[in-house]
C-alpha positions in Angstrom: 15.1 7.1 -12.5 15.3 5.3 -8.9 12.6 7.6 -7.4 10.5 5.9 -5.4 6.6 4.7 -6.2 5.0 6.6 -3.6 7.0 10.5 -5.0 5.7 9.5 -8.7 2.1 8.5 -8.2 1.2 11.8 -6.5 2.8 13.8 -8.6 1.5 12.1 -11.9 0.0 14.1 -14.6 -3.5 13.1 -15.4 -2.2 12.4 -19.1 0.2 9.8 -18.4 -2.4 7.9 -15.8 -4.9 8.4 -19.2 -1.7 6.9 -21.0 -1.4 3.8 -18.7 -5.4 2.7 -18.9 -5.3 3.2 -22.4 -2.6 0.8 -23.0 -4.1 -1.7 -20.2 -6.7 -2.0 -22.3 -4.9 -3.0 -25.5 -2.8 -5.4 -23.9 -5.2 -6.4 -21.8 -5.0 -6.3 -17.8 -4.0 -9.4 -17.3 0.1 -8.4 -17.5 -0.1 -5.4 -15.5 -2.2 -7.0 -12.8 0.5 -9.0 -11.6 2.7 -5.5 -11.7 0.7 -4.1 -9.4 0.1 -7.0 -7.0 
């Protein structure tokens, strides 16, 4: 997929954002804080 950040965050279900903090917090924040950044 070579969609662009800003078409998939708006249109992201509110499972897979549940998705994404679950596994954030069992692998802790610390790798997907310099993702973000």
């Amino acid at each position: 997929a070579v969609w662009p950040s800003c078409d998939i965050w708006p249109t992201a279900p509110l499972e897979n954002l549940r998705t994404m903090v679950e596994t954030v917090q069992k692998y802790g924040a610390e790798k997907w804080a310099r993702r973000r950044v």
